[in-house]
mmCIF file of the N, C-alpha and C atoms, coordinates in Angstrom:
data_MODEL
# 
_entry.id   MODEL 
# 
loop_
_atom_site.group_PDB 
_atom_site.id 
_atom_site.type_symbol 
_atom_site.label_atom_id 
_atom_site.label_alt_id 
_atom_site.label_comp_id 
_atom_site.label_asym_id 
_atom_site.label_entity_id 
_atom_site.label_seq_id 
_atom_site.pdbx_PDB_ins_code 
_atom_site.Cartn_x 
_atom_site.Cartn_y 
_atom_site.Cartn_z 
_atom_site.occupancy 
_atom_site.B_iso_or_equiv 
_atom_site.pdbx_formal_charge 
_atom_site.auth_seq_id 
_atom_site.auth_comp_id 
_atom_site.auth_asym_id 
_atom_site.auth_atom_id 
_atom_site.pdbx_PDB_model_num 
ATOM 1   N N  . UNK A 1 1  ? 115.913 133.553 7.919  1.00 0.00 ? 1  UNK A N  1 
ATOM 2   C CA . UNK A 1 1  ? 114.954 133.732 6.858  1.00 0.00 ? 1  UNK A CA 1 
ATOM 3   C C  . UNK A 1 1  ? 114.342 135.127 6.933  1.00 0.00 ? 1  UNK A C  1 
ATOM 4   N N  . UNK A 1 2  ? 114.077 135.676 5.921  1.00 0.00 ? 2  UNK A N  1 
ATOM 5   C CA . UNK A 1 2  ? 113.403 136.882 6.154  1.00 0.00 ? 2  UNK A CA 1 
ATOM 6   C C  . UNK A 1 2  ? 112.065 137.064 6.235  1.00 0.00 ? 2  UNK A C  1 
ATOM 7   N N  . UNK A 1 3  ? 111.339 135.943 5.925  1.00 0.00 ? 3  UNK A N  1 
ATOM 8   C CA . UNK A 1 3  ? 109.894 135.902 6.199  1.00 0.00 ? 3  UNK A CA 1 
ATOM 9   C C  . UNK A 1 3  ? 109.668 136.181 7.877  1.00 0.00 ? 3  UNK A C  1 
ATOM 10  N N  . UNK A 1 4  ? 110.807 135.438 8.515  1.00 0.00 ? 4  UNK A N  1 
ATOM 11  C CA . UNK A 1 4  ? 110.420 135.259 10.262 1.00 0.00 ? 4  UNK A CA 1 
ATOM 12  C C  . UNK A 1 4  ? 110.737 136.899 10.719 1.00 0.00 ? 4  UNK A C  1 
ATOM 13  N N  . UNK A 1 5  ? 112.190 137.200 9.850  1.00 0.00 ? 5  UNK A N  1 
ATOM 14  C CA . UNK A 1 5  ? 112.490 138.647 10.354 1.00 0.00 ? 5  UNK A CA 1 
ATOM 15  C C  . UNK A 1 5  ? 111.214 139.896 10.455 1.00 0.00 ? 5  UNK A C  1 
ATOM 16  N N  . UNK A 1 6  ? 110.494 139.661 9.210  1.00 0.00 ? 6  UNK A N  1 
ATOM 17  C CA . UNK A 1 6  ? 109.453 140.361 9.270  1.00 0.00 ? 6  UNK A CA 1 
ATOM 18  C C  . UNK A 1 6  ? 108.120 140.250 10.159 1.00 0.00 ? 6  UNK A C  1 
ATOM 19  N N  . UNK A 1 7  ? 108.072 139.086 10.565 1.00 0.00 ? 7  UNK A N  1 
ATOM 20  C CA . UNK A 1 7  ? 106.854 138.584 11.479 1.00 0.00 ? 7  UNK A CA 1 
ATOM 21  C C  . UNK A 1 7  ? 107.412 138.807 12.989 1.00 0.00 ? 7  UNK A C  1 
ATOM 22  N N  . UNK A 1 8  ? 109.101 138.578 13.128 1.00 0.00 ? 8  UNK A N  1 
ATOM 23  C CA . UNK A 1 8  ? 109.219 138.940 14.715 1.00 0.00 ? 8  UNK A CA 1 
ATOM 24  C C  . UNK A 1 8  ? 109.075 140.964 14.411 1.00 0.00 ? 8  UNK A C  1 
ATOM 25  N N  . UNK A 1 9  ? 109.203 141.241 14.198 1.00 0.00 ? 9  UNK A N  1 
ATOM 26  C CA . UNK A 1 9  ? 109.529 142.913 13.911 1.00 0.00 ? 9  UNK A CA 1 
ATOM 27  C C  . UNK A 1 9  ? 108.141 143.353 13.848 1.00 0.00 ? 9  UNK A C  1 
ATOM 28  N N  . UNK A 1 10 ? 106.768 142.515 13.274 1.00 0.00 ? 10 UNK A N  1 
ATOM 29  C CA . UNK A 1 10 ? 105.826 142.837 13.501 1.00 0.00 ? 10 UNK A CA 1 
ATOM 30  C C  . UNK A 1 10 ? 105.530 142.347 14.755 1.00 0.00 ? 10 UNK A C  1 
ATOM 31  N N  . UNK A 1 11 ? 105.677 141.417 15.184 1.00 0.00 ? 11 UNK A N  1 
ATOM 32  C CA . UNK A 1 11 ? 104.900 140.761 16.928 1.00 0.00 ? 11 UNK A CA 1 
ATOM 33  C C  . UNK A 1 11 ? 105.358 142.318 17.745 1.00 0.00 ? 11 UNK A C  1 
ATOM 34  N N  . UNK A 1 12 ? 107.064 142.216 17.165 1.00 0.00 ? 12 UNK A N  1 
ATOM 35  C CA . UNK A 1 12 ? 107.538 143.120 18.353 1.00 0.00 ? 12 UNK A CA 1 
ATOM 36  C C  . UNK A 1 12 ? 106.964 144.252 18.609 1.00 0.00 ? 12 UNK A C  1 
ATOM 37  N N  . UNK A 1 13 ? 106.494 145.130 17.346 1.00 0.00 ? 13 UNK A N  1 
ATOM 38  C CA . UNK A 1 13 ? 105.467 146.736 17.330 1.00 0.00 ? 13 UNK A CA 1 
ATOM 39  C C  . UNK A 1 13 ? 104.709 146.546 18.182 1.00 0.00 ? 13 UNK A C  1 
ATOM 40  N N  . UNK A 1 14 ? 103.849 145.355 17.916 1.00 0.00 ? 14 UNK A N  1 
ATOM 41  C CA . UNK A 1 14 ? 102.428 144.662 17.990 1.00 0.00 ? 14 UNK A CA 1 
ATOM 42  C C  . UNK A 1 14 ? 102.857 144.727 19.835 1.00 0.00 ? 14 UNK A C  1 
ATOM 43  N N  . UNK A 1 15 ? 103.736 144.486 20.462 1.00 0.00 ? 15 UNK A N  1 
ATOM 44  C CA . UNK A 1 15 ? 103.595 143.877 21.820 1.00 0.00 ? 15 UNK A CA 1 
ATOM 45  C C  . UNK A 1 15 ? 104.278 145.636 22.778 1.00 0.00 ? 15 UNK A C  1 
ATOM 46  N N  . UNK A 1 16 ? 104.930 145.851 21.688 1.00 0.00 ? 16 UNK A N  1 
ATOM 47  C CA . UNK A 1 16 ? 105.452 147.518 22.544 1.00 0.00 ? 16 UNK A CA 1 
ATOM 48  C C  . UNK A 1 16 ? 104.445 148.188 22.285 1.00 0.00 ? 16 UNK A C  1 
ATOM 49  N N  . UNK A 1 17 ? 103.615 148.280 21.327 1.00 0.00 ? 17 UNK A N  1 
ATOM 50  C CA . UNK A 1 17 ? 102.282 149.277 21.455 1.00 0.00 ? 17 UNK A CA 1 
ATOM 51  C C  . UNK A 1 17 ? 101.453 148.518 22.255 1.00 0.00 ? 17 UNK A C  1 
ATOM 52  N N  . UNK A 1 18 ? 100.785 147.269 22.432 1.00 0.00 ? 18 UNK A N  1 
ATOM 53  C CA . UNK A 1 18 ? 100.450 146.630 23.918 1.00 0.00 ? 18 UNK A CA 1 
ATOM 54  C C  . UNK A 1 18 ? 100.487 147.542 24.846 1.00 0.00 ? 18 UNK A C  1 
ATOM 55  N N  . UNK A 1 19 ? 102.287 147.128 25.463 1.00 0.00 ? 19 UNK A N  1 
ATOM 56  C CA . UNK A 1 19 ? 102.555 147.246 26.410 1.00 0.00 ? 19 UNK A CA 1 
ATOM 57  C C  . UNK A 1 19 ? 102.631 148.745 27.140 1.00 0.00 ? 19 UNK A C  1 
ATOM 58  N N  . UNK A 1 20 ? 102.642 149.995 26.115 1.00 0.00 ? 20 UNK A N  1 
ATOM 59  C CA . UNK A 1 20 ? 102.851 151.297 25.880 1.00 0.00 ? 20 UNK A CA 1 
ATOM 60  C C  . UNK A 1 20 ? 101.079 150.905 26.160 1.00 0.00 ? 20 UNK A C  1 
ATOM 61  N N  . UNK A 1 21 ? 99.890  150.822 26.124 1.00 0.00 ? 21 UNK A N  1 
ATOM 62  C CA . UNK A 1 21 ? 98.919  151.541 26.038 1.00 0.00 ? 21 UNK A CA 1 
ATOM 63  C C  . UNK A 1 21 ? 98.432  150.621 27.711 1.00 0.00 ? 21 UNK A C  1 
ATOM 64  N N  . UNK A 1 22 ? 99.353  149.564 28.226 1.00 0.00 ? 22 UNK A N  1 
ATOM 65  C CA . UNK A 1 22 ? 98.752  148.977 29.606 1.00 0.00 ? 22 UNK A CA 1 
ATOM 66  C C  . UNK A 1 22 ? 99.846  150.085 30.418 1.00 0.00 ? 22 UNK A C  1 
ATOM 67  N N  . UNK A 1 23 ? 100.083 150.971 30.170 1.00 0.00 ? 23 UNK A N  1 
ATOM 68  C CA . UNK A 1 23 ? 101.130 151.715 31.196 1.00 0.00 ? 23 UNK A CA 1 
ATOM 69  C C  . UNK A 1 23 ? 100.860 152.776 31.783 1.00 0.00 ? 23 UNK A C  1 
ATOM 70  N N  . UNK A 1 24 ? 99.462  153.699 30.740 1.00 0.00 ? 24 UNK A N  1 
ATOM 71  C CA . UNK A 1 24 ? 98.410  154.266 31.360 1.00 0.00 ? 24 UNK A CA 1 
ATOM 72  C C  . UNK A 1 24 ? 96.836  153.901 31.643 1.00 0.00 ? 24 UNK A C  1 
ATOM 73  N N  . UNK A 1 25 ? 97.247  153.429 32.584 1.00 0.00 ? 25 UNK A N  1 
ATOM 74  C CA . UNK A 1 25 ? 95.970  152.498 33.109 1.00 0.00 ? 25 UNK A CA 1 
ATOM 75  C C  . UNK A 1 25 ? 95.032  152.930 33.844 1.00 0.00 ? 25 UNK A C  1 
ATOM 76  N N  . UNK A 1 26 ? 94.946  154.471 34.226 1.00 0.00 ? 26 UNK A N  1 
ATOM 77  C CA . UNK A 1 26 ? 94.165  155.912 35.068 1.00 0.00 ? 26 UNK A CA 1 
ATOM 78  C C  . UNK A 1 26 ? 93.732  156.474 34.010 1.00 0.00 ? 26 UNK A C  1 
ATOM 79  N N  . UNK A 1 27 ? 92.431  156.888 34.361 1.00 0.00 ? 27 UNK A N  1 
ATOM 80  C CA . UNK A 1 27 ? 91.986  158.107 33.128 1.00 0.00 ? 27 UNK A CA 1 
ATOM 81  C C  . UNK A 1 27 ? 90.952  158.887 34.191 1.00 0.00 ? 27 UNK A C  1 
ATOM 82  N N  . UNK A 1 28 ? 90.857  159.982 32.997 1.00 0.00 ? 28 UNK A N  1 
ATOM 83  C CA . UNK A 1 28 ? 89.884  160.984 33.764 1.00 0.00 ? 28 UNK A CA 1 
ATOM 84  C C  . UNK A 1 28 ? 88.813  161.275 32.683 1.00 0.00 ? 28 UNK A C  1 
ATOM 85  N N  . UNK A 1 29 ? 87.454  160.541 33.617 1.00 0.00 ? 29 UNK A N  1 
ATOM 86  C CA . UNK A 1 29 ? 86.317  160.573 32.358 1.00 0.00 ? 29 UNK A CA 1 
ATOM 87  C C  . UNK A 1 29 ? 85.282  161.770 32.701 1.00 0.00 ? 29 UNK A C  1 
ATOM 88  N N  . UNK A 1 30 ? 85.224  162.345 31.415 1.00 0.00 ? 30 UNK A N  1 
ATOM 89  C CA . UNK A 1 30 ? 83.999  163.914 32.022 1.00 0.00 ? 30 UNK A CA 1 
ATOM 90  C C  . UNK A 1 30 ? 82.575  162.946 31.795 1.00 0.00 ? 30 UNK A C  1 
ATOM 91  N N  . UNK A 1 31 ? 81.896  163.179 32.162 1.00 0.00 ? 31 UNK A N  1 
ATOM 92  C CA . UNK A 1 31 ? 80.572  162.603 32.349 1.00 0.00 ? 31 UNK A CA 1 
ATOM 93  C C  . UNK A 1 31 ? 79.304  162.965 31.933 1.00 0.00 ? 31 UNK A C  1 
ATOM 94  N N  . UNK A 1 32 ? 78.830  162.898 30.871 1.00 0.00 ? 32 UNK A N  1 
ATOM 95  C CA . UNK A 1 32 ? 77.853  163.368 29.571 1.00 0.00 ? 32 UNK A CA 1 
ATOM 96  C C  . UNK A 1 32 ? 76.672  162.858 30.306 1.00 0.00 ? 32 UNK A C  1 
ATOM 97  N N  . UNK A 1 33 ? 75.475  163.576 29.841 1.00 0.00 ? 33 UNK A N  1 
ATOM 98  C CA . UNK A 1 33 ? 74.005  163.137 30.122 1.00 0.00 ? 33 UNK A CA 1 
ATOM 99  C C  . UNK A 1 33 ? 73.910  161.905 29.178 1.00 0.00 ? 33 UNK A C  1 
ATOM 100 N N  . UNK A 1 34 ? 73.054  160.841 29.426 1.00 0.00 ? 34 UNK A N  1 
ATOM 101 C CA . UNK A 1 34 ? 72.541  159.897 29.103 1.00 0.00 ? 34 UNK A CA 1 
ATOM 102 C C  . UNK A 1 34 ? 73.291  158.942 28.973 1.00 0.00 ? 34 UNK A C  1 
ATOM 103 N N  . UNK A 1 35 ? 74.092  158.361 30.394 1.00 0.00 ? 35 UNK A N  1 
ATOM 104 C CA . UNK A 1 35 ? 75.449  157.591 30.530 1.00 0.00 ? 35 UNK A CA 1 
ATOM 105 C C  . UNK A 1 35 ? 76.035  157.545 29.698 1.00 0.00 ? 35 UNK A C  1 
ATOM 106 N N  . UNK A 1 36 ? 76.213  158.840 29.177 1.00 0.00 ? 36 UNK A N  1 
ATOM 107 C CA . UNK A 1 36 ? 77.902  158.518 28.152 1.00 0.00 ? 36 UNK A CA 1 
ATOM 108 C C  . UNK A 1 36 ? 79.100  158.635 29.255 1.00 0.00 ? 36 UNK A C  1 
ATOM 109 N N  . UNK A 1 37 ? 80.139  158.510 28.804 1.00 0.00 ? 37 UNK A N  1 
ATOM 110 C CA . UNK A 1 37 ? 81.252  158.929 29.236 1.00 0.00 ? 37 UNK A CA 1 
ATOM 111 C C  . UNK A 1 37 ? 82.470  159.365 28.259 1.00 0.00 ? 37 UNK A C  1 
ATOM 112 N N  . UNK A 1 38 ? 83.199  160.192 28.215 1.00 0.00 ? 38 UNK A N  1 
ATOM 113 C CA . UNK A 1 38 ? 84.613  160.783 27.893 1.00 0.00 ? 38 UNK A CA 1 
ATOM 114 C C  . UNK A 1 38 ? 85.913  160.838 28.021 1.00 0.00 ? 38 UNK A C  1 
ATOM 115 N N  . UNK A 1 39 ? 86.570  159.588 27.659 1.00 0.00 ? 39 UNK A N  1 
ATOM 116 C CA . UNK A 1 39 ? 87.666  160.081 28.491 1.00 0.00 ? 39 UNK A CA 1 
ATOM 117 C C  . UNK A 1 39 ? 88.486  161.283 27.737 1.00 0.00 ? 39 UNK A C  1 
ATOM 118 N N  . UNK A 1 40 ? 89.152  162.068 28.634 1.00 0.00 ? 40 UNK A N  1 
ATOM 119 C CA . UNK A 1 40 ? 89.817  162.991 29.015 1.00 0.00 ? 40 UNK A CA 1 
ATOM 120 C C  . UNK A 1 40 ? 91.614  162.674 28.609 1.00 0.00 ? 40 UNK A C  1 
ATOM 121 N N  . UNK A 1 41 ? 91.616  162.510 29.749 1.00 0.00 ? 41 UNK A N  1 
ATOM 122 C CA . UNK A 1 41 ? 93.334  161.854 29.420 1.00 0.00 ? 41 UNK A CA 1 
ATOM 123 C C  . UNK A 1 41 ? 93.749  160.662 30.097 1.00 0.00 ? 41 UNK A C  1 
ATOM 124 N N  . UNK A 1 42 ? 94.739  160.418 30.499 1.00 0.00 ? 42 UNK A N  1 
ATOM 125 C CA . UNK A 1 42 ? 95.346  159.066 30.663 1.00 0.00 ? 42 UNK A CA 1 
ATOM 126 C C  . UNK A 1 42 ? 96.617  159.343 31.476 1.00 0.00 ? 42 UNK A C  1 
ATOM 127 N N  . UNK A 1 43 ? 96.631  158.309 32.748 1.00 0.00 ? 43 UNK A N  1 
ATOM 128 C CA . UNK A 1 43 ? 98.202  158.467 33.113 1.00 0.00 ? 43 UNK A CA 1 
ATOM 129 C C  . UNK A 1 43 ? 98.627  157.084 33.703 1.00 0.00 ? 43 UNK A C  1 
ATOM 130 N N  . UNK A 1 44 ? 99.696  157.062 34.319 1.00 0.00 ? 44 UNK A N  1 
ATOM 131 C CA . UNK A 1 44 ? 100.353 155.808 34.656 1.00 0.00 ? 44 UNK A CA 1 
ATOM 132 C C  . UNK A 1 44 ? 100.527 155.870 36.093 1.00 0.00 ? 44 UNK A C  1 
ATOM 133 N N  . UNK A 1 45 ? 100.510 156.922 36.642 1.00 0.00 ? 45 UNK A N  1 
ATOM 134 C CA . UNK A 1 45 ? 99.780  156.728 38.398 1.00 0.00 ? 45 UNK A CA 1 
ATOM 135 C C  . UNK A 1 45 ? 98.390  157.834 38.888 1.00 0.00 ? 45 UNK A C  1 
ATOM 136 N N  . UNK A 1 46 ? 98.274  157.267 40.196 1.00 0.00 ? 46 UNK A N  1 
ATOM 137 C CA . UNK A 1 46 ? 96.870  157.753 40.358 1.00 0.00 ? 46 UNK A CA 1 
ATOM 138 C C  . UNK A 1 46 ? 97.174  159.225 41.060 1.00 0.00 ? 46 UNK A C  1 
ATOM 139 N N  . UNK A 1 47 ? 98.248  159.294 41.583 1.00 0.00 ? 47 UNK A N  1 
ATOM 140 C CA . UNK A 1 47 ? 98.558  160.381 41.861 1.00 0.00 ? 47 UNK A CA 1 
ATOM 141 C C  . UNK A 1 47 ? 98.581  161.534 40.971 1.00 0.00 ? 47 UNK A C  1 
ATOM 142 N N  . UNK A 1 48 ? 99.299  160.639 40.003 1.00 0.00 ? 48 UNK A N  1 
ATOM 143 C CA . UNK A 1 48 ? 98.765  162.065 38.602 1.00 0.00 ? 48 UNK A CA 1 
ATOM 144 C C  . UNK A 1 48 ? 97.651  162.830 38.090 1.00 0.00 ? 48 UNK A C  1 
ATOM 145 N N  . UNK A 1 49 ? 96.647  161.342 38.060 1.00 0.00 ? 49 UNK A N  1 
ATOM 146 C CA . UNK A 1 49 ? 95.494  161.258 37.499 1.00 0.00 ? 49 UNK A CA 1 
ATOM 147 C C  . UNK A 1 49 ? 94.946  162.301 38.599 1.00 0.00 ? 49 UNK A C  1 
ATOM 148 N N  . UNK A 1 50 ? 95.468  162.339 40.217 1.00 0.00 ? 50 UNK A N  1 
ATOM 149 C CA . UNK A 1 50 ? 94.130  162.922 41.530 1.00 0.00 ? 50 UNK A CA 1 
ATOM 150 C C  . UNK A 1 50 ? 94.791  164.497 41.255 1.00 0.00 ? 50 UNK A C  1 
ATOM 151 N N  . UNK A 1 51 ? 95.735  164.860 40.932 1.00 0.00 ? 51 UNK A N  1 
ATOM 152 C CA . UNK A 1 51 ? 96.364  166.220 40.419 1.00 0.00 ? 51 UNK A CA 1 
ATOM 153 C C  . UNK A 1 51 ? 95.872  166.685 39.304 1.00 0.00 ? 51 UNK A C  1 
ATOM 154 N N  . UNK A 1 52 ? 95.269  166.381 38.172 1.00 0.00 ? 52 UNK A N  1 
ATOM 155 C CA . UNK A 1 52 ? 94.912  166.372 36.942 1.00 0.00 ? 52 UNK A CA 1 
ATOM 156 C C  . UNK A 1 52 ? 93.466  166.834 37.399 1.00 0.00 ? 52 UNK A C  1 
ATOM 157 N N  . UNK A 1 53 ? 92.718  165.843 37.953 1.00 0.00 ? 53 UNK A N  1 
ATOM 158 C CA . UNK A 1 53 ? 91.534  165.642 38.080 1.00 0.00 ? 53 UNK A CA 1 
ATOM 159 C C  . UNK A 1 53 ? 90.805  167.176 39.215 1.00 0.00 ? 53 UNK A C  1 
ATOM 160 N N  . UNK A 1 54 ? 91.864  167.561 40.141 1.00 0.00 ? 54 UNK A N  1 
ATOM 161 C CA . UNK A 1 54 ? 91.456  168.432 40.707 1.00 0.00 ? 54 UNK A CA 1 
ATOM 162 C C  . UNK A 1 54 ? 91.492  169.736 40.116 1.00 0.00 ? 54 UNK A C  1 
ATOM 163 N N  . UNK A 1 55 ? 92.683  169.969 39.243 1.00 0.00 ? 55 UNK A N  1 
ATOM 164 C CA . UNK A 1 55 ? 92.877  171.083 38.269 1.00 0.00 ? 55 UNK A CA 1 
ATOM 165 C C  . UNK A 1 55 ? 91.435  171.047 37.257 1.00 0.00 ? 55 UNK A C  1 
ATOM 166 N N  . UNK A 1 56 ? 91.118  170.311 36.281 1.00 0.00 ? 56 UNK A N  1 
ATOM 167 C CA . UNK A 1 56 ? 89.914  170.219 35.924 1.00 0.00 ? 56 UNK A CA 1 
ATOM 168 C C  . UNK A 1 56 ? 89.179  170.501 36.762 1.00 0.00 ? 56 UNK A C  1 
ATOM 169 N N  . UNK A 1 57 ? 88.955  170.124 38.060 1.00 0.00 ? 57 UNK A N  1 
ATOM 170 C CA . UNK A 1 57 ? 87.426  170.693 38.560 1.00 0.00 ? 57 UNK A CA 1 
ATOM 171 C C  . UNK A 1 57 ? 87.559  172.515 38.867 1.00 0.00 ? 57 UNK A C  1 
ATOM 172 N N  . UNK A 1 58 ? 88.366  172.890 39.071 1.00 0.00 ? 58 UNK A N  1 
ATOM 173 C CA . UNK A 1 58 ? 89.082  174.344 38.940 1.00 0.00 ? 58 UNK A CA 1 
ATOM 174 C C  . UNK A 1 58 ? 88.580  174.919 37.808 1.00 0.00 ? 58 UNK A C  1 
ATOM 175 N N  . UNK A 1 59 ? 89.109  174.226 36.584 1.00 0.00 ? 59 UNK A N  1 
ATOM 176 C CA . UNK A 1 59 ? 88.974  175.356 35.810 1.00 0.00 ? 59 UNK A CA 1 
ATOM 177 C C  . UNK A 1 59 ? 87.700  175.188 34.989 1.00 0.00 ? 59 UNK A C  1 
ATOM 178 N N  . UNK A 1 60 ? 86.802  174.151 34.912 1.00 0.00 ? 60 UNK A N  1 
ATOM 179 C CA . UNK A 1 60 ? 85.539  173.697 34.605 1.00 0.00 ? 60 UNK A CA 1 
ATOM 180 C C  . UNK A 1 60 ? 84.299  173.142 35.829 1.00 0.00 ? 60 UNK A C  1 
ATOM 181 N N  . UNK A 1 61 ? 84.142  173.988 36.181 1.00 0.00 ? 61 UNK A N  1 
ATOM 182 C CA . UNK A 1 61 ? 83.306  173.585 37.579 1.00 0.00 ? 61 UNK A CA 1 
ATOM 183 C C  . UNK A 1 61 ? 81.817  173.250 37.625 1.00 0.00 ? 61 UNK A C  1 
ATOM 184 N N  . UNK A 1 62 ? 81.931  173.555 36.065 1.00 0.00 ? 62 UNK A N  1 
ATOM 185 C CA . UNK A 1 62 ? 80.367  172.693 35.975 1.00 0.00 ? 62 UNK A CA 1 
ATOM 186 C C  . UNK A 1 62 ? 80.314  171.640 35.183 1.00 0.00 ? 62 UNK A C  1 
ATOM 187 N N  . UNK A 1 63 ? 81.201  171.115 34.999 1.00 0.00 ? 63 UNK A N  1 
ATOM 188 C CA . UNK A 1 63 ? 81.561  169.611 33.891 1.00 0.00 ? 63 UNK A CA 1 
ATOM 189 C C  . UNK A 1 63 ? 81.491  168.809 35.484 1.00 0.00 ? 63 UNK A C  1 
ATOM 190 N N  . UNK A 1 64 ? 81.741  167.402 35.222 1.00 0.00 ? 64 UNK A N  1 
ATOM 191 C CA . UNK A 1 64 ? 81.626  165.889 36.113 1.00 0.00 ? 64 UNK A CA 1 
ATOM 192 C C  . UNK A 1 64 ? 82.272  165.501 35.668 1.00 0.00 ? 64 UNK A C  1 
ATOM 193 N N  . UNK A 1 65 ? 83.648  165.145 36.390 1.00 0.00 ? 65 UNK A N  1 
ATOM 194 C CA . UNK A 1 65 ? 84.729  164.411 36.035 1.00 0.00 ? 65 UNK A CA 1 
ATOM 195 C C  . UNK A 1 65 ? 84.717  163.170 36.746 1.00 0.00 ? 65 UNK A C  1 
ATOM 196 N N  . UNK A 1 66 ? 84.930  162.486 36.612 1.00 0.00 ? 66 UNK A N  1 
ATOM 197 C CA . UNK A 1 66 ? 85.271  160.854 37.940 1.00 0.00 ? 66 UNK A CA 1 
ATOM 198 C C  . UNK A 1 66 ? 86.869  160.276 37.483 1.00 0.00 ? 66 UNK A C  1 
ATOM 199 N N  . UNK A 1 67 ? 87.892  160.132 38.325 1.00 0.00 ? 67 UNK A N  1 
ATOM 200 C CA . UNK A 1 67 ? 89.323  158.941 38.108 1.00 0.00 ? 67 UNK A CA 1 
ATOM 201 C C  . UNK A 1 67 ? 88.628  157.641 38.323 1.00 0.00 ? 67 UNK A C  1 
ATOM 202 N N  . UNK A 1 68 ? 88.998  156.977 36.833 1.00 0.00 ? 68 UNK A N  1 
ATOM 203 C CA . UNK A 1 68 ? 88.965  155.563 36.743 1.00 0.00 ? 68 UNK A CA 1 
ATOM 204 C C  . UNK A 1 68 ? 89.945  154.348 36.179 1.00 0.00 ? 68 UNK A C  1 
ATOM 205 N N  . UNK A 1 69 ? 89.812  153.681 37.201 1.00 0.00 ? 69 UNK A N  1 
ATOM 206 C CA . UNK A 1 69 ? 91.103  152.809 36.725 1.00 0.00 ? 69 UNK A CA 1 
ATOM 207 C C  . UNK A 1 69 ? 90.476  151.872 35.074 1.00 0.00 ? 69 UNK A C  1 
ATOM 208 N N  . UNK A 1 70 ? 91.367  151.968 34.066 1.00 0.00 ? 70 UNK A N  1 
ATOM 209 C CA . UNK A 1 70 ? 90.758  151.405 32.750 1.00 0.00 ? 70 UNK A CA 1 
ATOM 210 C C  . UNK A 1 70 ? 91.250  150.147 32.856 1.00 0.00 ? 70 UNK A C  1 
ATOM 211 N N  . UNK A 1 71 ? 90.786  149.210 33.565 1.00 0.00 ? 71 UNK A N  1 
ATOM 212 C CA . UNK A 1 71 ? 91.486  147.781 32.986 1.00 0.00 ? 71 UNK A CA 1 
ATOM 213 C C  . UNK A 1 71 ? 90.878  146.842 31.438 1.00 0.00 ? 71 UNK A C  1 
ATOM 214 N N  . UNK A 1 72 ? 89.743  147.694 30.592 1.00 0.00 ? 72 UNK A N  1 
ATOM 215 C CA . UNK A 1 72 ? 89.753  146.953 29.759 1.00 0.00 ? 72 UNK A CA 1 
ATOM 216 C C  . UNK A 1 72 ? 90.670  147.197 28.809 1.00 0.00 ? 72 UNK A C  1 
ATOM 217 N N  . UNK A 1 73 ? 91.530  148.065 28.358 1.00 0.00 ? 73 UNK A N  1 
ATOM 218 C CA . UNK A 1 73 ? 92.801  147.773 28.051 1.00 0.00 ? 73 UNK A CA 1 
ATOM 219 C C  . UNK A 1 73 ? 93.878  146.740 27.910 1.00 0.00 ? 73 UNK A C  1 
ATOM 220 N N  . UNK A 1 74 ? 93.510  145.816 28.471 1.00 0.00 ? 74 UNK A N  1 
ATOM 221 C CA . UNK A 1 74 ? 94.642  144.857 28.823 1.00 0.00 ? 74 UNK A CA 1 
ATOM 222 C C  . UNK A 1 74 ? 93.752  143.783 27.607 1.00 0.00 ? 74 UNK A C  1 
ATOM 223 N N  . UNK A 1 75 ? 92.975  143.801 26.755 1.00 0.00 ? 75 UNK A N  1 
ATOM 224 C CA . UNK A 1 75 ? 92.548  143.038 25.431 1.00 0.00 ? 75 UNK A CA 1 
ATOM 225 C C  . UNK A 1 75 ? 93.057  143.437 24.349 1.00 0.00 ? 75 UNK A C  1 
ATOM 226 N N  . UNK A 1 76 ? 93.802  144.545 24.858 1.00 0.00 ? 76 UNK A N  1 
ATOM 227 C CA . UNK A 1 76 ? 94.958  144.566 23.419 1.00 0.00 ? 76 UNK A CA 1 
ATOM 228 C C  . UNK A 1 76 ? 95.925  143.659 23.788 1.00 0.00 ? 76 UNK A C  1 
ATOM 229 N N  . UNK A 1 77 ? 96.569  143.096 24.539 1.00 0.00 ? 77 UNK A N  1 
ATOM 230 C CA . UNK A 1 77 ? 97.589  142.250 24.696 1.00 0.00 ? 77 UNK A CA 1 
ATOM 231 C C  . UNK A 1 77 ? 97.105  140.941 23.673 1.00 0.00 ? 77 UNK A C  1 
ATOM 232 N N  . UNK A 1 78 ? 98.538  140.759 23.178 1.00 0.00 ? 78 UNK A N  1 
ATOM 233 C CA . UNK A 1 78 ? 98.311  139.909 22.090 1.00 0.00 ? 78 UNK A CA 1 
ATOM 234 C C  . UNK A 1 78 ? 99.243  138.797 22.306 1.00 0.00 ? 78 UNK A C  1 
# 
């Protein structure tokens, strides 16, 4: 039927963009006055994220960066 073709083809987007946004699960947040936070960028190991994170303090040395693992991410899973 083509009604289902169209509903699996949507689940399927629906579950690879999911699964594509639980794969960078590290970020690097700069740290704003009055508990805001920023994130920065995003990676898929922490090793990346501790390479990333040290280059930023290099070349911005008066910004506040912190590596944080993002697990609220995982409420896009559908």
């Amino acid at each position: 039927m083509p009604q289902n073709k169209i509903y699996n083809d949507c689940l399927l987007k629906t579950q690879t963009i999911a699964y594509k946004e639980r794969l960078n699960s590290w970020a690097i947040a700069r740290l704003l006055p009055d508990m805001q936070r920023v994130i920065v960028a995003r990676f898929r190991s922490r090793s990346d994220a501790d390479g990333h994170l040290q280059r930023l303090r290099q070349l911005i040395p008066g910004a506040y960066f912190v590596l944080v693992f993002d697990c609220q991410r995982d409420e896009a899973v559908v």
